[in-house]
PLY file of the C-alpha trace (Angstrom):
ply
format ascii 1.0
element vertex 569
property float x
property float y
property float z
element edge 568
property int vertex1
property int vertex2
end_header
-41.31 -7.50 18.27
-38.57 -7.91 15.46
-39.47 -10.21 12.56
-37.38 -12.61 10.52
-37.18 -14.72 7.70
-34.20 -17.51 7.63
-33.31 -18.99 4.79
-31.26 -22.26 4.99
-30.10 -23.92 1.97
-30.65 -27.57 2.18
-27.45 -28.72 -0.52
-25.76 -25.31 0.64
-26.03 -24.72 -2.43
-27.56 -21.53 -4.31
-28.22 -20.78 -8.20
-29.42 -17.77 -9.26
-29.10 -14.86 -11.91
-29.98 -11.25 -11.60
-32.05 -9.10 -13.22
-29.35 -8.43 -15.69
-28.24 -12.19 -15.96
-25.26 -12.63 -14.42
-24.69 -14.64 -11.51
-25.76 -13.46 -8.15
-24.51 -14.27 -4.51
-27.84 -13.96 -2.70
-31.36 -14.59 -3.23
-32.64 -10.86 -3.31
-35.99 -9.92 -1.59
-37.34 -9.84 -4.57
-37.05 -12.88 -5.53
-38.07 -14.21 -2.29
-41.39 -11.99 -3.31
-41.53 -13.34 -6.24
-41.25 -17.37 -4.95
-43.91 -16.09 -2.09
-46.59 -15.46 -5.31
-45.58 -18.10 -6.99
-46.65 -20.42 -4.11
-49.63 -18.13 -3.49
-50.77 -19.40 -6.78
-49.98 -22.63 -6.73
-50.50 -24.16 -2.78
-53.10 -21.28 -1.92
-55.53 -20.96 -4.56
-54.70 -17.19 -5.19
-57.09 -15.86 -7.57
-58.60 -19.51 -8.52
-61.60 -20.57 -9.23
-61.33 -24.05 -8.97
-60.21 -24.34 -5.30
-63.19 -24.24 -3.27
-64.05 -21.37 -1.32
-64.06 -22.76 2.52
-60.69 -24.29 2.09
-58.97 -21.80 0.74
-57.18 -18.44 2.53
-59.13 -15.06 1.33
-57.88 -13.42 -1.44
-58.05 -10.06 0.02
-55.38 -11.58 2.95
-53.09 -12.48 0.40
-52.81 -9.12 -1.21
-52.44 -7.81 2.31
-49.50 -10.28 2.23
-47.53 -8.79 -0.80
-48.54 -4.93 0.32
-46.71 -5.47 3.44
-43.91 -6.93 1.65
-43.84 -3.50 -1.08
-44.14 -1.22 1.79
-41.97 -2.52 4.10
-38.08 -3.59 3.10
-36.31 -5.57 5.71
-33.95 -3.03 7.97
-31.26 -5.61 7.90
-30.13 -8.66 6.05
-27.49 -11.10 7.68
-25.31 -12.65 4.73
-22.92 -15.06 4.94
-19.64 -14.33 3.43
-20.13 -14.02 0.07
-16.79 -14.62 -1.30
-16.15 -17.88 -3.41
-13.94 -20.69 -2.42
-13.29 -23.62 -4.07
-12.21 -26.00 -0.54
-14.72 -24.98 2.23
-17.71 -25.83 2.19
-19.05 -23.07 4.67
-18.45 -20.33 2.01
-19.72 -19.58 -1.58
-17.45 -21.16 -4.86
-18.11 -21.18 -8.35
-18.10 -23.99 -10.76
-19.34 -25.08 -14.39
-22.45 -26.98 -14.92
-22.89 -28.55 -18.44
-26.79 -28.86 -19.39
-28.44 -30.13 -22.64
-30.10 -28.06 -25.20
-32.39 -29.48 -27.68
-31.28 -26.59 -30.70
-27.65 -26.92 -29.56
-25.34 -29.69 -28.85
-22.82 -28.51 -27.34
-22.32 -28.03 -23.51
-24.08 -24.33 -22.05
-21.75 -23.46 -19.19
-23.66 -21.39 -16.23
-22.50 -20.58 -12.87
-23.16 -22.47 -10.08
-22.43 -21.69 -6.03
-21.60 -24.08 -3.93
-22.62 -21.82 -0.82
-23.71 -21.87 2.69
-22.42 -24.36 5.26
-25.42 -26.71 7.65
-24.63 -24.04 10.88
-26.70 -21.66 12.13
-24.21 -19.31 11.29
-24.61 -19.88 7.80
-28.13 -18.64 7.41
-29.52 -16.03 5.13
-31.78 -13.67 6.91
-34.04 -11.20 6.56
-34.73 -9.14 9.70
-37.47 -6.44 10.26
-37.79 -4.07 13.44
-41.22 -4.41 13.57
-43.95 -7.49 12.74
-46.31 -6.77 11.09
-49.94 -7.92 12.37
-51.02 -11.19 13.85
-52.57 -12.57 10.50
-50.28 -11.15 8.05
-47.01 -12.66 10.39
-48.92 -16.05 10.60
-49.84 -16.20 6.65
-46.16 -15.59 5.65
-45.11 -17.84 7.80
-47.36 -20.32 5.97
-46.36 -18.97 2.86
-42.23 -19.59 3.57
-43.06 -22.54 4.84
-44.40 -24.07 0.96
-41.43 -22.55 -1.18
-39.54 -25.04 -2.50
-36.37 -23.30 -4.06
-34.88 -20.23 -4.93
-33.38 -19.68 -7.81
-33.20 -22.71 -10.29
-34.65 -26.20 -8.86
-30.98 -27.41 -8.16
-30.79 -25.22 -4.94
-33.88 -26.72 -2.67
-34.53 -24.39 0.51
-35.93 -24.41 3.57
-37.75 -21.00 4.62
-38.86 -20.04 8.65
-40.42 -16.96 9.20
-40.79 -16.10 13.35
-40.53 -13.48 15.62
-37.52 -12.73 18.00
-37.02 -10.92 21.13
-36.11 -7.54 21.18
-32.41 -7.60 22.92
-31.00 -10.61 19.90
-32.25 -7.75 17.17
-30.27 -7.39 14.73
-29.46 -10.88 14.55
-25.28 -11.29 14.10
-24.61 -7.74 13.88
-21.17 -8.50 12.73
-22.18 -10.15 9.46
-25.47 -7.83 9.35
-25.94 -5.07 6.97
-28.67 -1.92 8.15
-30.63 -0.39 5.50
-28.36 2.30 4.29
-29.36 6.28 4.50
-29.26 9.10 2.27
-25.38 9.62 2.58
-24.61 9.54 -1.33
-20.36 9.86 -0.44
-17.71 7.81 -1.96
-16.87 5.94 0.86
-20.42 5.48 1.97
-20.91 3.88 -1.33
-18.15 1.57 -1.90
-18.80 -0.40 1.08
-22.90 -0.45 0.22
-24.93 -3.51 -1.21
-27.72 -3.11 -3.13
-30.61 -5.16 -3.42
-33.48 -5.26 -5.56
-37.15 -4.86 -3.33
-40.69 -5.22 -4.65
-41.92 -1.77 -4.32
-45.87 -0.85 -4.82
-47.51 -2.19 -8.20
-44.92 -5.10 -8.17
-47.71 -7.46 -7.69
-49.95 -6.13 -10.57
-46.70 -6.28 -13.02
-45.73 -9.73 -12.36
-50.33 -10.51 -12.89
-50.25 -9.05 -16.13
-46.16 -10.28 -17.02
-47.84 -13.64 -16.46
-51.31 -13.10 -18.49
-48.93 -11.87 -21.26
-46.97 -15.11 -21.26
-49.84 -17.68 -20.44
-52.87 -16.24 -22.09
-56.36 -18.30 -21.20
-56.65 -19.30 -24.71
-54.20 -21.86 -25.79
-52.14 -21.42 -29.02
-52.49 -23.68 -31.75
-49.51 -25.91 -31.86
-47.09 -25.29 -34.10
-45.36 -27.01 -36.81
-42.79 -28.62 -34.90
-44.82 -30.87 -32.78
-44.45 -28.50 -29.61
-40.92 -28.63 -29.03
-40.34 -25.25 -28.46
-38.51 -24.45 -25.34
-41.15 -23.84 -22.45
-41.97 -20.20 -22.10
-40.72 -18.04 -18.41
-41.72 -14.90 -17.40
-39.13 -12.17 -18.94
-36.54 -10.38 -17.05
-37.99 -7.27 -17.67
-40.64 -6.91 -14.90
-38.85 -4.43 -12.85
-40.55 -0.85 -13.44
-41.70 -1.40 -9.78
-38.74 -3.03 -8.39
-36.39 -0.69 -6.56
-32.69 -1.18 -5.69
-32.19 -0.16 -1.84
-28.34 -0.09 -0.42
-27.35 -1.99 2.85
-23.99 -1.18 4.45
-22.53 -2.88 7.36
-22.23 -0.43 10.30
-21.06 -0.63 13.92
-17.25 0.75 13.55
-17.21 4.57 13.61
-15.17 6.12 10.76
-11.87 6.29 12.78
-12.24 3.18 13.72
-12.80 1.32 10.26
-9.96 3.54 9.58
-7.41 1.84 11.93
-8.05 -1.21 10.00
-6.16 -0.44 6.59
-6.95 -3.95 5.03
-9.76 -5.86 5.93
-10.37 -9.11 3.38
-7.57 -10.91 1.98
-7.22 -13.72 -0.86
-4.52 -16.42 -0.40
-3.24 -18.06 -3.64
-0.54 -20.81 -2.47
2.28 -21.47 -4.62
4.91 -24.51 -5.25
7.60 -25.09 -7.08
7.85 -26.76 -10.06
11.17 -28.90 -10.04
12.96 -29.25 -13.34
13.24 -32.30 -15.16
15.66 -33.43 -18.18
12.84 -35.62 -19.38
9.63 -33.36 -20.24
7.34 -36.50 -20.92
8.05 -37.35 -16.81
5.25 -36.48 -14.08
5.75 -33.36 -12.85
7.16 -33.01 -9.32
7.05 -30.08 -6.52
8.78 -28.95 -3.84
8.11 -26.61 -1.05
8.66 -22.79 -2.14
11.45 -21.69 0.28
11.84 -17.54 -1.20
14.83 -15.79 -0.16
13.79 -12.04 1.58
15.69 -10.54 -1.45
13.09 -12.28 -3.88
9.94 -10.88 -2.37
9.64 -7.78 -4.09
10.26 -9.32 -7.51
7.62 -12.20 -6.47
4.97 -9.77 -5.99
5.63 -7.85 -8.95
5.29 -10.80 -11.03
2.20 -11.61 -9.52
0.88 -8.02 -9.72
1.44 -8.52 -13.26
-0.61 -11.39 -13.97
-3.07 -10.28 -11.81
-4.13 -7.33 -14.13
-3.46 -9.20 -17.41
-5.55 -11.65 -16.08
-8.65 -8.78 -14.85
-7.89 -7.17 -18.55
-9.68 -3.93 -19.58
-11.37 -2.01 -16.66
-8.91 -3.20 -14.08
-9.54 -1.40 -10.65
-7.06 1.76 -9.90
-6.97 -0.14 -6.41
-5.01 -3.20 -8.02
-2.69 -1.31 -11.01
-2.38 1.84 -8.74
-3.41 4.26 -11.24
-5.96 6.84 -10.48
-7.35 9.13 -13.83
-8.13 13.05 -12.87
-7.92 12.24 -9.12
-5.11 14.58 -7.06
-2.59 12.85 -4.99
-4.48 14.38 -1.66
-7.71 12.67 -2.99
-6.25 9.15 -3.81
-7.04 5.84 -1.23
-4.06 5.78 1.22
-3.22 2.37 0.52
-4.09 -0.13 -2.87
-4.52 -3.50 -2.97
-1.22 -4.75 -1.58
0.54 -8.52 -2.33
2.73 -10.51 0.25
4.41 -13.46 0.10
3.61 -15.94 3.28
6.17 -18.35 4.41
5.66 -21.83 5.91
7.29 -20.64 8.97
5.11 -17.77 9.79
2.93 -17.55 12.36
-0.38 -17.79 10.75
-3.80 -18.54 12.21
-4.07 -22.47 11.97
-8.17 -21.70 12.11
-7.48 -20.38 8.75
-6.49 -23.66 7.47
-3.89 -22.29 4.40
-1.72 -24.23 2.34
1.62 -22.03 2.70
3.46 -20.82 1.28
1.59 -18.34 -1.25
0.43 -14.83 -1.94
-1.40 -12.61 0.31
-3.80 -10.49 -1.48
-4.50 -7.68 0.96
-7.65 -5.26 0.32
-8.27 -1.88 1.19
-11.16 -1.64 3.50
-13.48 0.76 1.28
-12.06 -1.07 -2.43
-15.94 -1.53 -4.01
-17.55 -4.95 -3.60
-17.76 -4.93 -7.15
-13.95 -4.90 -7.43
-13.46 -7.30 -4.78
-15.90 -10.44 -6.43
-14.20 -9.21 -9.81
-10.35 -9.74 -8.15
-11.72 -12.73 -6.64
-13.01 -14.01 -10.08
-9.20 -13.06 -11.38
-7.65 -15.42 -8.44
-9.92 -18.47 -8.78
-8.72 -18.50 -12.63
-5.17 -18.69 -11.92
-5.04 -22.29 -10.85
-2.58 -24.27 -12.23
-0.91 -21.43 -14.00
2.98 -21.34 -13.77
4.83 -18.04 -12.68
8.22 -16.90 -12.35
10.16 -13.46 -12.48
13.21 -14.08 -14.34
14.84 -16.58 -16.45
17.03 -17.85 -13.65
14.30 -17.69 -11.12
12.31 -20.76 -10.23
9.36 -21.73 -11.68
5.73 -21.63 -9.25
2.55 -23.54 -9.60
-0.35 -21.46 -8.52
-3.11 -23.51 -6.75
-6.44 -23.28 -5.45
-7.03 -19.94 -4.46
-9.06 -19.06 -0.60
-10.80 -15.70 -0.69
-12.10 -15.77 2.28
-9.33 -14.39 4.81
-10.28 -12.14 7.48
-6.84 -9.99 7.58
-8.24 -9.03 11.22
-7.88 -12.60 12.65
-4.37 -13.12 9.86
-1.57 -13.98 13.28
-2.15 -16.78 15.53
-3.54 -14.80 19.57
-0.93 -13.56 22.04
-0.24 -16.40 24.11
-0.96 -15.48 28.05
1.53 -13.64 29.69
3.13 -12.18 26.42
2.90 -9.10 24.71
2.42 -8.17 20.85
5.55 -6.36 19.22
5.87 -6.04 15.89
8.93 -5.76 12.77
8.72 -5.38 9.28
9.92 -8.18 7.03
11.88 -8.21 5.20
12.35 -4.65 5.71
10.93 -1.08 5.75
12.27 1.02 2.95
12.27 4.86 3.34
9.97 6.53 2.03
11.41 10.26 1.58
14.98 11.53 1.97
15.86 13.21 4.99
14.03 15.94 5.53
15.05 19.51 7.07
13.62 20.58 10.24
11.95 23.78 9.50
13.32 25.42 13.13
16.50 23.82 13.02
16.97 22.26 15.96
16.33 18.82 14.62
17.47 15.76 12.75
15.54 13.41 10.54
16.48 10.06 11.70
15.74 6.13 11.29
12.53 6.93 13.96
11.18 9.95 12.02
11.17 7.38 8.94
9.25 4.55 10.54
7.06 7.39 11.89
6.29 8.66 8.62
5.14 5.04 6.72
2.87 4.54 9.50
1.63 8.12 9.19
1.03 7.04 5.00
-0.44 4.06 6.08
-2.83 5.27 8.38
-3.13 8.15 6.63
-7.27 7.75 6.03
-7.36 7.11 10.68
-5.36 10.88 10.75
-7.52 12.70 8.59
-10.54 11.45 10.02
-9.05 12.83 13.51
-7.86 15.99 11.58
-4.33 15.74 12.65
-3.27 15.86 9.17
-1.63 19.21 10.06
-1.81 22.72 8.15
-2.67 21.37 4.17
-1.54 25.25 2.93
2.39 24.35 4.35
5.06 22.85 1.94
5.46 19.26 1.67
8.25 18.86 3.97
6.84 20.62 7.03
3.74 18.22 6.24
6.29 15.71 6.47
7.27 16.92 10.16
3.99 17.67 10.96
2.71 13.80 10.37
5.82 11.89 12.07
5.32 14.45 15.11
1.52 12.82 15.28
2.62 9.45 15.47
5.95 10.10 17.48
3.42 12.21 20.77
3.18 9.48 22.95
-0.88 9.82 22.67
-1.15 8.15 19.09
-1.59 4.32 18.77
1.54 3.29 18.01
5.23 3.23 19.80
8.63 3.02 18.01
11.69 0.75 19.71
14.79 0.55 18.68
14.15 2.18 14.90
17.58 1.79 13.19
19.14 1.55 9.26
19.96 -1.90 7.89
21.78 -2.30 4.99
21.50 -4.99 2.47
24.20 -5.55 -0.43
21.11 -4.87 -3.21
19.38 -2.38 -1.64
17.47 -2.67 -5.53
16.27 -6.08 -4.68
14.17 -4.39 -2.03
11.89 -2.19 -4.14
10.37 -1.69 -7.66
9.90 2.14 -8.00
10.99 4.71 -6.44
11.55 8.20 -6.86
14.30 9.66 -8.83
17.63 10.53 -6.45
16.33 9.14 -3.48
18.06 6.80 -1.81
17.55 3.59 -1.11
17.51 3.04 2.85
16.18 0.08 4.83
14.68 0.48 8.09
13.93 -1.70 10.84
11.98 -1.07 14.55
9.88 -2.79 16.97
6.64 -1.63 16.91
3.45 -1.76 19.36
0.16 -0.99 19.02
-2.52 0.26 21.75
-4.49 -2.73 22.83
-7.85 -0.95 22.35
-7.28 -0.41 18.54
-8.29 -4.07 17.31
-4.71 -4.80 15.59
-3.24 -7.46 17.54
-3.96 -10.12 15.00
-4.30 -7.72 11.74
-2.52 -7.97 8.40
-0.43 -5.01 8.50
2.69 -3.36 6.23
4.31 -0.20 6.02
7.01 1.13 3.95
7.86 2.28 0.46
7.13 -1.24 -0.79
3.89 -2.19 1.09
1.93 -2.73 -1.41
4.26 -4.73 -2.89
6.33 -7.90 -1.09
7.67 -5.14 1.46
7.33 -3.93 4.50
5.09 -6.74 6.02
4.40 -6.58 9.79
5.45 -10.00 11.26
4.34 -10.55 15.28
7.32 -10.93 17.46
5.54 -12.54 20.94
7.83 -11.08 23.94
7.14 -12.26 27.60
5.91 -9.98 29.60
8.50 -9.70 32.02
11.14 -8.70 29.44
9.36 -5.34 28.88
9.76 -2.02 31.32
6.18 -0.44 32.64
5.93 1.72 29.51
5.62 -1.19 27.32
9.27 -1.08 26.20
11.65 -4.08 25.41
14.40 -3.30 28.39
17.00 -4.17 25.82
16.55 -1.45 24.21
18.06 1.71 25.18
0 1
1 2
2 3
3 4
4 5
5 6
6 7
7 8
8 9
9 10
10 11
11 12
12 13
13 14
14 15
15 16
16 17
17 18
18 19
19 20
20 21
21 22
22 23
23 24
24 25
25 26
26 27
27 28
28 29
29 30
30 31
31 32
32 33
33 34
34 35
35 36
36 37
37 38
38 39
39 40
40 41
41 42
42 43
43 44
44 45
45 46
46 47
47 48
48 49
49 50
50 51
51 52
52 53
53 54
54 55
55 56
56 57
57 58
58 59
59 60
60 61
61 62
62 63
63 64
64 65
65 66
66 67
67 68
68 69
69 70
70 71
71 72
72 73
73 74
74 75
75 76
76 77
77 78
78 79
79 80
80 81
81 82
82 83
83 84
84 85
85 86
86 87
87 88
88 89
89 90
90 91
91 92
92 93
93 94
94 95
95 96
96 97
97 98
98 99
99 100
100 101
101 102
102 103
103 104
104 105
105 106
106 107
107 108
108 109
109 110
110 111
111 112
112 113
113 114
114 115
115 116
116 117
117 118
118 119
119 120
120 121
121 122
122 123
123 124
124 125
125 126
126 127
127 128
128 129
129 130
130 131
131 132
132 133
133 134
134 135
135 136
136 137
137 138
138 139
139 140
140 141
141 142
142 143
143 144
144 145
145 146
146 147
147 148
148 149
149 150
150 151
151 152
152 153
153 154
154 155
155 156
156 157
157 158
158 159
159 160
160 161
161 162
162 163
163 164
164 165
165 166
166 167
167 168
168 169
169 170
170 171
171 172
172 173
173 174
174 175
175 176
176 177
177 178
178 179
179 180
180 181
181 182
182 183
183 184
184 185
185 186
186 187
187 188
188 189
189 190
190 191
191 192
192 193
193 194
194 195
195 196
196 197
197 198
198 199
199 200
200 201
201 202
202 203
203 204
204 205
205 206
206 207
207 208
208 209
209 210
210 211
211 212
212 213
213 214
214 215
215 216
216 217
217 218
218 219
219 220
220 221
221 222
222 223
223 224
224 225
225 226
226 227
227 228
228 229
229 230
230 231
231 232
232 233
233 234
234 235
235 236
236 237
237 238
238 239
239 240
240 241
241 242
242 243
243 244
244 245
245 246
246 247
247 248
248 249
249 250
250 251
251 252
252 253
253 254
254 255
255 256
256 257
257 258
258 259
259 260
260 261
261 262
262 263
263 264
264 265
265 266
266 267
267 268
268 269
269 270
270 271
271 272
272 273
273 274
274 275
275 276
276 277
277 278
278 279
279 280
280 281
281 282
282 283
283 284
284 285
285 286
286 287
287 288
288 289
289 290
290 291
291 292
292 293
293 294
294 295
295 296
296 297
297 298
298 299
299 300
300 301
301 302
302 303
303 304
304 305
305 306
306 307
307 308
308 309
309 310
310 311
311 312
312 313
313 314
314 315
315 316
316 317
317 318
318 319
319 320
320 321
321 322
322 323
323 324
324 325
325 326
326 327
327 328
328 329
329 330
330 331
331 332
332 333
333 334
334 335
335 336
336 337
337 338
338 339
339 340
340 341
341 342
342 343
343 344
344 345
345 346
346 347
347 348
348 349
349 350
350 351
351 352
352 353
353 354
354 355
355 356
356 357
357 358
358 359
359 360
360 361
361 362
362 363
363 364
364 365
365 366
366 367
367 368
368 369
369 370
370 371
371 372
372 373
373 374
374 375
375 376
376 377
377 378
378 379
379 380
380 381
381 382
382 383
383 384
384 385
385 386
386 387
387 388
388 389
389 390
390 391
391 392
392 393
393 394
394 395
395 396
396 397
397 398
398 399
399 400
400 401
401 402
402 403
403 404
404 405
405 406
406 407
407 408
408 409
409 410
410 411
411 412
412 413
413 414
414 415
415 416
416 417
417 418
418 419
419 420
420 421
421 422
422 423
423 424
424 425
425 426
426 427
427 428
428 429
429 430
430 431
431 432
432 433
433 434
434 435
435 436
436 437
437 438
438 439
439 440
440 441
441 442
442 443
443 444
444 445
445 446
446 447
447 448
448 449
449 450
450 451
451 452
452 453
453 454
454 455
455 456
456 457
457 458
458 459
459 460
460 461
461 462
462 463
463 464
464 465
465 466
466 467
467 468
468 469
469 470
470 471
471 472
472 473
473 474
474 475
475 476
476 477
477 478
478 479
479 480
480 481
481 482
482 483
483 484
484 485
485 486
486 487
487 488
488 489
489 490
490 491
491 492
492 493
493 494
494 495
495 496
496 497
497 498
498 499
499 500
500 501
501 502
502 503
503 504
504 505
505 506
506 507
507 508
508 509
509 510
510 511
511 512
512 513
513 514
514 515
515 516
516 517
517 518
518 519
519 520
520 521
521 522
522 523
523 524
524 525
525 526
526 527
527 528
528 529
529 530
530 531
531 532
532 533
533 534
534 535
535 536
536 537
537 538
538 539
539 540
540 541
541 542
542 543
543 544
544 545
545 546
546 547
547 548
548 549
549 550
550 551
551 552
552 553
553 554
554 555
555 556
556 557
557 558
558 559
559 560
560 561
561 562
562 563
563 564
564 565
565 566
566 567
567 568
């Protein structure tokens, strides 16, 4: 039968650094090996010889213990979501503690996670397929059962090991991750987590790291009447430690696919209302953005995003990719949005709109994610504006845990999901030639081709991408045919041009002599494909203020049997 160890944080708290020293999210298995012969030690007279003999659990069981544990890496781990947030207390956030050193006296500032909520759902656990035998099961059991903490002493712990039932393995598949294979690929690896696992010898290292910090014969003491700081075990007891990847599986490929963005960060925003008098409390006032002001919003965000990330920042946020070809590039980047008050947002998600949507590509590296996260969390309180003239906004608190999958409130009964781009979506392309002649590009052809750029990663994955070896524009054809079939996932009502008196106000690049052409459709999308409620945008300016797909609820009734609005002609 499958056997598990839960781990439930009893301040839902956790404090812990790496092997390299920097904060980490999770207790690794490693260092739940490492707290497991710690207590072995201490509560179990491992190795002793002052505990007497009858009381005492073998020695030889105990090394059977931490064998089993080398040998044998968990085949999944369920995580809570590991993103920081400064308001909830069912996810992790990050804050300063100040503690007292004896040689310095100033503050030391370390990282601290306020972490997992008092739920079920909010356990850490490790899951293996198969227990291993009767005595070892019962003795780590006894084992979990003594550990006070993991990590520093500030983040007590309660530890369960027991043995489930073979249909509830893996326990919360959705927020599981499976021991990762041998698939070495780019997209395999950006969406893997590695963890560090004691491997064979580990016990032996950590003996001898141990004899070589606590020798049996005590030093003399030394000038300073003892105050030197109390000696730890190094950091650098890891030749047999191993770092084994964990992915999260389930979806197939074209599946994960459909879903373009699949985390978000929320940063709200208010304005900041001037005052004559700059010695007066401040005072705010609901940020009401005109659809014209979107693009330049995001842009100004975009901006202080990567001055705030620096050196390094991810191609996925600045959009700039070094020796890659175009072909080869993600289909979509990190993308920004502005949310309005009015919108209808999941109320579950409990957001303090207006503010900034930051919406992430579903394979963008977890590294780059807790990085952008780190950016976000810093840019409370910080003023922004785009202009001179424009207002002035005070960034607060940022949330970065949004599921962009559950973003729109559910389709009340009896109605059916459409969809339209707001503000609007701008043209990607000029109009393009039909190779045979016989056809026009029109409004549809556009919307058809921004979702075939969109979904661009769900195509090639199907292979529809058409011939690679023909010119661009029968490419062009080739992808708005795909979507346009009638056997894709999407349907196009009512696609038309709208016109706007600053067509400029709509985008921020674009390429030379094309012109600037809004667009605007209702859209659908096959119920079976999981988008009902996702964070969606297409367009020339998707990833930036543009382009965002708003739900538009329509009863029912109003629609013909093919799913169309009977408005529409």
């Amino acid at each position: 039968m499958p056997f598990v160890i839960s781990a439930e944080f009893l301040m839902h708290t956790y404090q812990g650094a790496g092997d390299t020293g920097n904060p980490e999210c999770y207790p690794s298995p490693e260092r739940l090996y490492r707290s497991l012969v710690s207590v072995a030690y201490g509560a179990f007279g491992f190795h002793s010889d002052y505990v007497q003999q009858e009381s005492r659990v073998p020695d030889s069981q105990l090394e059977a213990v931490f064998q089993w544990l080398e040998a044998n890496p968990p085949d999944w781990i369920r995580l809570p979501l590991h993103m920081r947030d400064n308001r909830r207390q069912s996810m992790i956030v990050y804050r300063n503690r100040g503690s007292y050193d004896r040689k310095k006296t100033k503050s030391v500032s370390a990282m601290s996670s306020v972490a997992y909520g008092d739920t079920q759902d909010d356990l850490l656990i490790w899951q293996w397929k198969r227990e291993p035998v009767p005595e070892i099961a019962d003795l780590i059991s006894r084992l979990c059962w003594e550990i006070p903490y993991l990590g520093e002493a500030c983040t007590p712990v309660r530890i369960t090991a027991t043995v489930v039932n073979e249909d509830a393995f893996p326990i919360d598949p959705k927020h599981s991750l499976g021991i990762g294979d041998e698939d070495l690929s780019a997209g395999m690896m950006s969406s893997t987590l590695e963890f560090s696992m004691p491997w064979e010898g580990h016990l032996r290292e950590l003996q001898k790291g141990y004899a070589s910090v606590y020798p049996k014969k005590p030093s003399a003491i030394r000038g300073d009447g003892g105050e030197e700081e109390k000696k730890v075990l190094p950091n650098t007891l890891i030749s047999c430690v191993r770092q084994i990847g964990y992915i999260r599986p389930g979806m197939s490929p074209e599946q994960e696919a459909l879903h373009p963005w699949t985390l978000g960060l929320f940063i709200p925003a208010r304005v900041i209302v001037p005052q004559k008098n700059s010695d007066a409390p401040r005072q705010y006032e609901e940020w009401k953005p005109d659809e014209s002001t979107l693009v330049a919003w995001s842009v100004a965000m975009h901006r202080m995003l990567i001055r705030q990330w620096g050196y390094g920042a991810s191609p996925m946020l600045t959009g700039k990719y070094q020796n890659i070809d175009e072909s080869e590039r993600p289909a979509n980047n990190v993308a920004i949005q502005v949310l309005a008050a009015d919108m209808p947002v999941n109320p579950d998600l409990n957001l303090e709109l207006p503010g900034f949507l930051l919406m992430l590509p579903q394979d963008m590296p977890a590294e780059d994610v807790g990085m952008l996260s780190d950016v976000c969390e810093r840019l409370r309180g910080k003023r922004l504006f785009y202009s001179r003239r424009s207002q002035t906004l005070e960034l607060g608190v940022a949330d970065t845990t949004i599921d962009l999958e559950s973003l729109w409130q559910p389709v009340g009964k009896g109605y059916t999901r459409l969809w339209s781009p707001y503000p609007l979506c701008m043209r990607e392309t000029r109009r393009i030639p039909d190779p045979s002649g016989s056809r026009k590009w029109g409004a549809r052809e556009s919307i058809a081709l921004a979702i075939a750029h969109t979904w661009r990663d769900y195509f090639t994955y199907l292979d529809v991408d058409g011939d690679k070896r023909s010119d661009k524009e029968s490419r062009y054809w080739q992808q708005a045919d795909r979507v346009l079939d009638g056997d894709g996932f999407a349907r196009i009502y009512g696609a038309d041009i709208v016109t706007r008196a600053h067509m400029g106000d709509y985008v921020h690049k674009t390429q030379p002599g094309n012109l600037l052409v809004g667009l605007t459709a209702m859209l659908s999308f096959d119920v079976h494909s999981g988008l009902d409620r996702s964070a969606m945008a297409v367009g020339q300016s998707r990833h930036l203020g543009g382009g965002l797909l708003v739900p538009v609820d329509v009863s029912t009734q109003l629609l013909d049997e093919t799913g169309k609005p009977k408005w529409i002609r």
